[in-house]
C-alpha positions in Angstrom: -15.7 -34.3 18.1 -13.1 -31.7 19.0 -12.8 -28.1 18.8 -10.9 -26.4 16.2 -8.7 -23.6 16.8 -8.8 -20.1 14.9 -5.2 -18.5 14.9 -5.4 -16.4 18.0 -4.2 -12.6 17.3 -1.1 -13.3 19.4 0.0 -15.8 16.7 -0.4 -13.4 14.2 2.3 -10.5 13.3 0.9 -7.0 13.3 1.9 -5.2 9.6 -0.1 -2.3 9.3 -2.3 0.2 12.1 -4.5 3.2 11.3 -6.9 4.9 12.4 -8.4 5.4 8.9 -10.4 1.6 8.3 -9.9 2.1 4.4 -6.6 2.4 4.4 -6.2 -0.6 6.2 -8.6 -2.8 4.0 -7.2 -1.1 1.0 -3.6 -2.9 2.1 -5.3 -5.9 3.7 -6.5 -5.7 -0.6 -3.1 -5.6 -2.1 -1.3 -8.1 0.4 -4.7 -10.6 -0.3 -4.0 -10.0 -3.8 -0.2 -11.0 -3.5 -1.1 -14.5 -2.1 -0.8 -13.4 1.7 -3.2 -14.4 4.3 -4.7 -11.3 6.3 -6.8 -10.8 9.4 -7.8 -7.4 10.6 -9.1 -6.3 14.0 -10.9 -3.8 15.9 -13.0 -3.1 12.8 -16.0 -2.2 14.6 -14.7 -0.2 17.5 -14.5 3.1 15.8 -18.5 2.5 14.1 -20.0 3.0 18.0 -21.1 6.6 18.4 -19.5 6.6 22.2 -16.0 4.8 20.5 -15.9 7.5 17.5 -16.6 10.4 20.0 -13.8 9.1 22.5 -11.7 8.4 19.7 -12.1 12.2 18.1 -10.8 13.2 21.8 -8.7 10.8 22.5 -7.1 8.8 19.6 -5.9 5.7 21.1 -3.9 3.2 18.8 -5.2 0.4 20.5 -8.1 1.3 18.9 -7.6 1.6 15.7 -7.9 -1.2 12.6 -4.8 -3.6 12.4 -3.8 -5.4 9.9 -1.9 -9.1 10.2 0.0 -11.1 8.4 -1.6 -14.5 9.4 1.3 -16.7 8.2 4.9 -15.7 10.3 6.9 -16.7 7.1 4.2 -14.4 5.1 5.7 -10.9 7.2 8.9 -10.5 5.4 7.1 -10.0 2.4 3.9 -8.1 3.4 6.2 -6.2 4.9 8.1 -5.3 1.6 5.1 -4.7 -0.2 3.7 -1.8 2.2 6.9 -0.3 2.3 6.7 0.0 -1.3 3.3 1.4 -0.8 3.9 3.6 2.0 7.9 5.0 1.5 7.7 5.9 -1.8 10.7 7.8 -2.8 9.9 11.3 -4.6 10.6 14.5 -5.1 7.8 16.9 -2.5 5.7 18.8 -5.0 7.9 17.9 -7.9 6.3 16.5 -11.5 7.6 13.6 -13.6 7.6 13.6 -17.4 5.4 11.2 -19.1 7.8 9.3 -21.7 5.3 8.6 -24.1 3.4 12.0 -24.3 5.9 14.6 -22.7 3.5 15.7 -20.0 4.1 17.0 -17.0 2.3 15.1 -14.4 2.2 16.0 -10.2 4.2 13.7 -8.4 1.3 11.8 -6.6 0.2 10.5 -10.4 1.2 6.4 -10.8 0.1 7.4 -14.5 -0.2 9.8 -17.2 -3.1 12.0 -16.7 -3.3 12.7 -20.6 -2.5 9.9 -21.6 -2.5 7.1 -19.2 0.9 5.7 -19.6 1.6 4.4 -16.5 5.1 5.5 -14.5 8.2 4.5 -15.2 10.0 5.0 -12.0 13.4 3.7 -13.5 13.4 6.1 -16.6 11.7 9.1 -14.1 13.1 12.7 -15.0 11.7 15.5 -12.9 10.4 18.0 -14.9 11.8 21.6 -14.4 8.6 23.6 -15.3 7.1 24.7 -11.5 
């Protein structure tokens, strides 16, 4: 009977580090969700009183959550997809106009707060009320 072999982290591609564990497993969410294969480490290290004090002090990346792609032909695309997340093109402190209501909505909206039409990021004219 032999031994099977987990994928090691040095197999796996490194796609997203923060310091902030639901951020990660908020992405390791949305890259799950598209079909990718995820693994994240150094979950625990920040829960240990001693870790989160050193860590306050001290903020080591090493340290922090990690997310990876577990699949090399899966980074291309995880990588796409937290881009899309994380450089969002916009206009800093600007609003959007809802095109189904006319509202103006703050720039960190994905939808309509009136209304809930989501964004259309194609069709998006900033409004010109401040």
């Amino acid at each position: 009977m032999g031994i099977s072999s987990a994928p090691t982290i040095e197999a796996m591609k490194e796609v997203f580090r923060h310091a902030d564990s639901a951020l990660v497993g908020l992405y390791q969410s949305m890259l799950e969700d598209a079909g990718i294969a995820t693994f994240v480490s150094n979950t625990g290290t920040q829960q240990s009183v001693v870790a989160g004090i050193a860590t306050a002090f001290l903020p080591l990346p090493i340290f922090f959550p990690t997310l990876y792609a577990v699949n090399d032909d899966d980074y291309p695309e995880a990588m796409k997809i937290l881009r899309n997340i994380v450089v969002r093109p916009s206009f800093a402190g600007a609003e959007w106009k809802c095109l189904q209501c006319g509202e103006s909505v703050p720039d960190n909206f994905d939808s309509c707060w009136k209304c809930q039409a989501p964004r259309n990021d194609d069709e998006k004219v900033p409004s010109l009320t401040s």
